[in-house]
C-alpha positions, 0 to 999 in steps of 0.5 A, a space after each residue: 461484494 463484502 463491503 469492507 473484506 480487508 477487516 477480515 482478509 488481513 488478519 488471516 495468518 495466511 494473508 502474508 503466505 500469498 503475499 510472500 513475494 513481496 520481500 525484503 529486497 522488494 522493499 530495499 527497491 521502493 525505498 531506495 526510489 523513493 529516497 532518491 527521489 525525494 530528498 529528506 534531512 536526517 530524523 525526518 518524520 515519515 508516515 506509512 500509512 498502511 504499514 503492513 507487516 512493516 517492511 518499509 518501516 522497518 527499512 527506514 527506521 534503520 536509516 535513523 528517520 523518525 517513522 509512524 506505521 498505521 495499520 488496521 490489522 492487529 495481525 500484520 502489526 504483530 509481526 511488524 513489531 516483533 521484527 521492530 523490537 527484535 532490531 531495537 528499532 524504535 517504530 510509533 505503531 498505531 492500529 487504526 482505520 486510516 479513515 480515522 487516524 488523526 494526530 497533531 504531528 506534521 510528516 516531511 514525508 507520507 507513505 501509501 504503498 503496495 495498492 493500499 487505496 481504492 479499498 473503500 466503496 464510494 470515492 468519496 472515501 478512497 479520496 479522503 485518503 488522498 485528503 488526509 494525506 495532504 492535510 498530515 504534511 508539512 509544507 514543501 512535504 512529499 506524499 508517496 501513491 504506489 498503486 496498480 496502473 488500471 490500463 496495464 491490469 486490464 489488459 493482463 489480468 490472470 484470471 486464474 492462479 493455483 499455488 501451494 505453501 506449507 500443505 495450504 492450496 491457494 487458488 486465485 480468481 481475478 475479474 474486473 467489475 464495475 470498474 474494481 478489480 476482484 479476486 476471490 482467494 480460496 485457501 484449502 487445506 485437509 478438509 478445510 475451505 476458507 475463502 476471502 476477497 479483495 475489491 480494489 477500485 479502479 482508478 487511472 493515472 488521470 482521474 488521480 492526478 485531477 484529484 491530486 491536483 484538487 486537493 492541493 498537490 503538484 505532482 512532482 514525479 511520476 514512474 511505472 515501477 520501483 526501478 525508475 522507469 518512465 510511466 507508459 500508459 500500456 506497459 507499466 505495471 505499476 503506478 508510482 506518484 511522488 506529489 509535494 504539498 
């Protein structure tokens, strides 16, 4: 395994052609929960941390909240930008290792959204995430986990998938190993073959809740997916934890 794969995986142009469905109305669902479900005054400060292309950024900043997107890919953050500057949305984009990102601010409300942790080696590293999380809020604030849930995936894991976009084949292979779930992507295109990886650790709701809990947080609320539906151990797809400081 290529220890840190998402440096080169997200900065390819083709990253967000195999993520396409995962829209605009996708997005509209996560917030929308979220909002609800976590109550914030007019202007508060949110954190995404590992913006992306900005999706959930972009849908909060038109809502007047004050929003900082942090992401490593140069790639992503110019196309979240450019859809920021052309709805004149004023966005605080920083690139940055989320292992390293610091400031002096306190957020009411912190973001970690579309399996955006368990990317590093050691849980030394993935919790630090968790930690930096708490240590960014406000008191009374909120921090937002959406994450796969382990037991529904490994037993519904693809372990094959062939797509194609714009003359690109992409070919998906999935496997879970070593308690990480992996998939080998390999986009073909003319002559060409380029091939990435993504190595996400394998966490369950209880091994998460007990760090949660370590660090300092009460879980608030807990669903399966972005319509609000009660977690189950075996049929959510979907891991989402609303934890408050």
């Amino acid at each position: 395994m290529k220890s840190e794969w998402f440096k080169d995986w997200f900065n390819t142009s083709e990253y967000l052609n195999v993520y396409r469905h995962r829209n605009e109305s996708d997005a509209e669902n996560h917030i929308k929960l979220i909002l609800e479900n976590v109550k914030l005054n007019p202007g508060a400060k949110i954190i995404d941390m590992a913006c992306g292309a900005g999706r959930h950024s972009i849908i909060l900043a038109r809502k007047n909240f004050n929003v900082t997107a942090v992401d490593l890919s140069k790639n992503l953050l110019s196309v979240a930008k450019k859809t920021a500057e052309d709805e004149n949305l004023a966005i605080n984009f920083i690139q940055s290792d989320i292992r390293d990102f610091n400031t002096d601010l306190r957020f009411n409300l912190i973001l970690n959204l579309f399996t955006s942790f368990g990317y590093f080696e050691s849980d030394e590293e993935n919790f630090s995430v968790l930690q930096k999380a708490y240590d960014l809020l406000e008191k009374d604030g909120f921090f937002v986990l959406d994450y796969f849930n382990s037991e529904y995936l490994k037993n519904n894991l693809i372990p094959f998938s062939k797509d194609e976009i714009d003359d690109v084949k992409i070919l998906q292979h999935r496997k879970i190993e070593n308690s990480r779930c992996i998939k080998k992507i390999i986009l073909q295109k003319n002559d060409r073959e380029d091939e990435y990886e993504e190595s996400v650790r394998m966490y369950s709701k209880d091994e998460l809740t007990a760090q949660l809990n370590k660090i300092g947080f009460d879980i608030y609320k807990t669903f399966g997916d972005f319509f609000g539906n009660e977690f189950n151990y075996l049929q959510s797809p979907r891991l989402i934890m609303i934890c408050k400081k």
